[in-house]
C-alpha positions in Angstrom: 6.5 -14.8 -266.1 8.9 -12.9 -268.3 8.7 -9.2 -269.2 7.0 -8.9 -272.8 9.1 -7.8 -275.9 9.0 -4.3 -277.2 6.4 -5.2 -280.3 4.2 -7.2 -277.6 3.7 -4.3 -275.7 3.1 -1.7 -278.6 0.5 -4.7 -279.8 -1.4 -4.5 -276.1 -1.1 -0.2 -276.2 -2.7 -0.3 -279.9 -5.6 -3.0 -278.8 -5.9 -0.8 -275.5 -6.1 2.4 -278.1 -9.1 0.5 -280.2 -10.9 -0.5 -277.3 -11.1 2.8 -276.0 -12.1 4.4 -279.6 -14.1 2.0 -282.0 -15.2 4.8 -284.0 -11.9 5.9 -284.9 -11.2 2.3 -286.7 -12.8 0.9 -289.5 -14.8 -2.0 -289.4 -16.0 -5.0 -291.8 -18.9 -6.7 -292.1 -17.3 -10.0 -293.5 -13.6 -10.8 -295.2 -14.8 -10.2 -298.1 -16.0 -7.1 -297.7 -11.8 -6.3 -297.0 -10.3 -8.0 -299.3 -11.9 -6.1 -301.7 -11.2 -3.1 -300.4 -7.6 -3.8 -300.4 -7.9 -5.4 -303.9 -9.2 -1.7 -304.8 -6.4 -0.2 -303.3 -3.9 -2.5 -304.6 -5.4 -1.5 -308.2 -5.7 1.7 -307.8 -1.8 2.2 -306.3 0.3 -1.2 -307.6 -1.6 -1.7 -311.1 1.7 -2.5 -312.4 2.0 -5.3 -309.8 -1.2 -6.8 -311.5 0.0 -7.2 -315.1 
């Protein structure tokens, strides 16, 4: 088996980091729940994207 890439391991380290502390990341109920909270941000930071 080959040796993974540079972004494969910095993908394991991070899932390795959230593993070890949930409570430091933010968690969703459902994808809606997300999508509007990104839909909020995207209004309240890009509002000019949106007209």
């Amino acid at each position: 088996m080959s040796e993974p890439n540079a972004v494969t391991k910095a993908a394991l380290a991070e899932y390795e980091e959230m593993r070890k502390n949930p409570g430091a990341y933010k968690r969703y109920h459902s994808v809606d729940e997300l999508f509007d909270e990104v839909l909020e941000d995207v209004k309240g930071t890009h509002a000019d994207l949106l007209s």
